[in-house]
N, C-alpha and C positions, 0 to 999 in steps of 0.2 A: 184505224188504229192510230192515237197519237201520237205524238214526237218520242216522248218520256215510253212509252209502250217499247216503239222499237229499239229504243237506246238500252231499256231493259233487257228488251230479248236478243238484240247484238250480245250484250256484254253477256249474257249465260251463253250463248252458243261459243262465244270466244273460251268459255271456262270449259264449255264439254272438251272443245277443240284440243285443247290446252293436256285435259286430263286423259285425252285420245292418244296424244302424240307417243311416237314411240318413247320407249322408257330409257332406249341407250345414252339418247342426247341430255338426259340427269345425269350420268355416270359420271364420276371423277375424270378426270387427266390421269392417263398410265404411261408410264412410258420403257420400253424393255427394250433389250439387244438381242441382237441372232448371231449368234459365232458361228461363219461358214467353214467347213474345210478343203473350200474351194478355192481358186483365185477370180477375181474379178472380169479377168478377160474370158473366161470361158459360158459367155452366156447364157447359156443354155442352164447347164446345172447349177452356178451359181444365182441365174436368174430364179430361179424358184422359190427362193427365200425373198429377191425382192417382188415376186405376184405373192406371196402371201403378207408381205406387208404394206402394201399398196391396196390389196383389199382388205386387211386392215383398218386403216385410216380413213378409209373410203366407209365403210358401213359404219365405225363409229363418230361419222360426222369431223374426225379427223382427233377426237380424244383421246383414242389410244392411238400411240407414236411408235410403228420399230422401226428401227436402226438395224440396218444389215453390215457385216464387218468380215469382210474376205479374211482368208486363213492369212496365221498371223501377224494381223491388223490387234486382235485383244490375246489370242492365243493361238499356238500352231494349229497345225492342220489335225494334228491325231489327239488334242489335249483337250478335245472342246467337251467328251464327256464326260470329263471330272470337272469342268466348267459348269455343266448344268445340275451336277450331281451335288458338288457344293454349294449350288447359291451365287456364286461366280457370276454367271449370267441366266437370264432367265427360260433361255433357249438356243437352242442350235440345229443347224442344219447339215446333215453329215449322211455318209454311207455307212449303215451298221455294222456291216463286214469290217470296218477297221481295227474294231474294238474285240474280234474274237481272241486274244488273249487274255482279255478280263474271263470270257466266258464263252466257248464256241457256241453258243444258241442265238451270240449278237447275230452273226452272219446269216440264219434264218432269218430274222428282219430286213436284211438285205440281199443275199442270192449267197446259193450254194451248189454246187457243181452239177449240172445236168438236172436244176429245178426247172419251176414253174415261170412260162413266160408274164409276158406282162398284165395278159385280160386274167390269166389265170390267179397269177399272188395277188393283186386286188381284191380279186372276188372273194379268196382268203381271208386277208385281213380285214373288206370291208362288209361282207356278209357270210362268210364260215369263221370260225374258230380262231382266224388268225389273230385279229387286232388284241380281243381277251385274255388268250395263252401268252403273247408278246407282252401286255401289259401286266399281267402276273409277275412276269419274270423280269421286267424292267423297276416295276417297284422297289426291289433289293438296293438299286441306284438310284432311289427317289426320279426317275425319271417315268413320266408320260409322251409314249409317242403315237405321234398324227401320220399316216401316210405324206410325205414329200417332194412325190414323183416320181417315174420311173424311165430308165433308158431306154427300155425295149431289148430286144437280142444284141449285143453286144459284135463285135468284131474281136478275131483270134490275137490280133497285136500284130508288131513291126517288129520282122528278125534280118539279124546282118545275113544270115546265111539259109538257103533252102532246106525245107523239113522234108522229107522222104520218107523217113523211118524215124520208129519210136529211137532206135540207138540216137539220130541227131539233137534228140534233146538232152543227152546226158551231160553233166558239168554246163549244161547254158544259164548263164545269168541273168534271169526276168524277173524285169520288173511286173509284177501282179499282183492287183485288186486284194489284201488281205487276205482271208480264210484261202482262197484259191490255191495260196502256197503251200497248203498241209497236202492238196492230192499231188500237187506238180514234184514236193520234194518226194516222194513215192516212186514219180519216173525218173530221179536222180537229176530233177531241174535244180537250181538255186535261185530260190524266189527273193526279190527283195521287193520291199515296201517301201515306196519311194511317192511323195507328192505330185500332184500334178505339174507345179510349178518349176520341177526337178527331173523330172522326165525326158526332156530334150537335151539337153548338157549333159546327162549320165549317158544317154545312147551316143552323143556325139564322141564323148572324151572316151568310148570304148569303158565306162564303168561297168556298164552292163552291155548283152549283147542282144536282147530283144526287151521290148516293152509295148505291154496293151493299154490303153487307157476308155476309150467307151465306143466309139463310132466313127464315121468319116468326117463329119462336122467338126467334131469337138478335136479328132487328130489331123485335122487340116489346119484347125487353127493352131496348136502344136508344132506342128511343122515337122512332122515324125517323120514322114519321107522320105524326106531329105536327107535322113542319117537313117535309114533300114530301107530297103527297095523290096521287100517282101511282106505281103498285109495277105493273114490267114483267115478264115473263118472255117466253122462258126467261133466264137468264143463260146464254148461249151462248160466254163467257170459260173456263164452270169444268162441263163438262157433269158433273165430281165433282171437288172439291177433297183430293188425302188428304195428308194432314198426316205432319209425322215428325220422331220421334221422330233427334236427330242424336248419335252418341256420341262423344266423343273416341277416338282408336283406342285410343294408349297406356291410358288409362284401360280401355278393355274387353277390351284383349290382355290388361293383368296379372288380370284377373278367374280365378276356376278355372273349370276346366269346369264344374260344378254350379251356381257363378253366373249366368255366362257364358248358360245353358241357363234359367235363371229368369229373365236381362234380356228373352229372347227369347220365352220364353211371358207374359210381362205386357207385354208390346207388343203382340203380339198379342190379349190381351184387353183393351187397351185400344183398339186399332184394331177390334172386332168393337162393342164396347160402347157406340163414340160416333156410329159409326152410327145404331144401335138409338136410340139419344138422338134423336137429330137425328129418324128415320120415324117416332118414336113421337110429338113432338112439335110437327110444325110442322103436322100438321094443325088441330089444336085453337087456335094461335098464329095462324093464317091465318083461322079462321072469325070471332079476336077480331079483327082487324084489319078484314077486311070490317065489322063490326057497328061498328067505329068509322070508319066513312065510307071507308075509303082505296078507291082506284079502281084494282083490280086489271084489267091488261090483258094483254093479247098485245103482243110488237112486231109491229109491219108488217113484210110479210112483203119488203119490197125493203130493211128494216133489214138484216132477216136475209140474207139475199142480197148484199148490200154488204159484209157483216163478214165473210161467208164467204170471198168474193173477196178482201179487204184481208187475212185470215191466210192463205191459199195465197200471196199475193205474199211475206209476210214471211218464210215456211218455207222459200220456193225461195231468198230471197237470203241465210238463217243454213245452209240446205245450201250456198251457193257461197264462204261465208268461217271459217266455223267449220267441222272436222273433228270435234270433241266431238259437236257436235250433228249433224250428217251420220249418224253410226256412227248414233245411240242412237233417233235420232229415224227413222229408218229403219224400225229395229226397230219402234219404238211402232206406226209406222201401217200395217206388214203384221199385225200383230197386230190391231190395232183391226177394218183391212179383216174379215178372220177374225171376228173376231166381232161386228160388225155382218151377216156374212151370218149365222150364228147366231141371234140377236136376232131378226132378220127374222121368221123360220119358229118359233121358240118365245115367248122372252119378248113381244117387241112384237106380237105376233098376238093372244096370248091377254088381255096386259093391254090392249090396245085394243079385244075384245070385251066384258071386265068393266067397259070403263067407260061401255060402253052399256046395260048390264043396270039393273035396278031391284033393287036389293037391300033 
């Protein structure tokens, strides 16, 4: 073959090469914000929005850019869904459950008293009924959401004084995760909704007299301790909190498919990722906690039994006036039924014999 041959046949293999490559490295420059309602120090949760924007930029060669913006940095903690709803910002990363005063079905996207833990709402939203019913009903707000992560079983909170009986929780002032407060003011608690960032100065200065925030980790970094000596479980508000990721539509319609398909797999890895945070981390957070005095207990079990009772009243009377939540919330709990029978006969059998083992 001569010279002029291969220089030919160089130069079309360069073109096939050329017409091979992926399509994303063509795409325009994007560039979008993520309003968190987190703060920055708490890594874990706020971390989630930065693993989705680090793989982000990562699969698009680094052409689409986010910006992550702790709570606020562009708007408060509880305003970031009228931020993505108007256009405002192109997305945000938040706990659903904040927002159930716009509409108690938010808080289905995010946990509801004696739901589905963490394998379970996944499975949910990312292969039953969930994500679709959830997207129905977020459309109303121009918003599209992505799963964001999830805490796993929560811990019961940091109270000044020991829980005994259902009577100790009457007139106590907790601070609790949104929706939670519709069953707690049932037991005659007084729930307030209070930031992360606000949660250790409220328990200190005596504003309030107990507050939950999510696990040992994320309350060690907190320093909740310190000002409550009593840490309950379970927290039976959040039997898994998952977080999400909310997008503006208009903003993720005009995306291309290529992007469009990158929004989607960095959500997902950041919904697998902050898991992994969270199980990998609160045990070691928990044994520091014990070694600094706190008095980790169990609720009493007629706690438990009163809350269980005070959320079946409130779910029968949001089935008899809400139809949003009727439809969806229907869904959720023959799903759960499912696999709680599940659980039964595998997971819960086997991790209840490992945790009598001597390892």
């Amino acid at each position: 073959m001569d010279r002029r041959s291969v220089l030919k046949n160089a130069g079309m293999a360069g073109i096939l090469a050329a017409a091979a490559a992926p399509a994303v490295h063509a795409q325009q420059a994007i560039r979008w914000r993520i309003a968190s309602s987190f703060p920055k120090s708490l890594d874990t949760i706020y971390g989630a929005a930065e693993v989705f924007a680090d793989a982000v930029k990562k699969m698009s060669g680094g052409k689409f850019d986010v910006s992550v913006h702790q709570a606020g940095e562009l708007m408060p903690a509880f305003n970031v869904v009228d931020g993505v709803e108007s256009g405002t910002v192109e997305m945000c990363h938040t706990a659903p459950y904040y927002f159930f005063g716009k509409n108690e079905v938010f808080a289905i996207g995010g946990a509801i008293p004696f739901g589905m833990n963490s394998r379970q709402l996944s499975s949910w939203f990312i292969d039953g009924n969930g994500g679709k019913l959830m997207n129905e009903f977020y459309a109303k707000y121009n918003i599209i959401a992505l799963p964001g992560g999830n805490t796993g079983t929560q811990m019961g909170g940091w109270y000044r004084k020991e829980i005994k009986t259902v009577e100790d929780l009457k007139g106590l002032k907790f601070r609790a995760g949104g929706f939670a407060g519709k069953v707690l003011e049932k037991l005659d608690v007084v729930p307030q909704n209070i930031p992360a960032g606000e949660i250790y100065q409220s328990l200190e200065k005596g504003t309030i007299d107990a507050a939950e925030w999510i696990g040992p980790y994320d309350d060690l970094k907190l320093g909740l301790n310190k000002v409550a000596p009593f840490y309950y479980y379970p927290g039976w508000w959040e039997g898994s909190l998952n977080l999400a990721f909310y997008l503006n539509d208009k903003a993720f319609n005009g995306l291309s498919d290529e992007y469009k398909a990158i929004v989607r797999s960095a959500a997902h890895d950041a919904h697998v990722t902050t898991q992994a945070k969270y199980d990998a981390r609160n045990p070691g957070a928990l044994k520091q906690l014990v070694a600094a005095k706190a008095k980790v207990l169990p609720f009493p079990q007629q706690v438990m039994d009163a809350s269980f009772k005070a959320a079946m009243e409130l779910y029968a009377e949001l089935d008899a006036k809400n139809p949003d939540w009727k439809k969806i919330y229907g869904d959720y709990r023959n799903f759960q039924r499912d696999q709680l029978l599940w659980f039964r006969f595998a997971e819960a059998r086997f991790d209840s014999f490992m945790m009598a083992q001597k390892l």
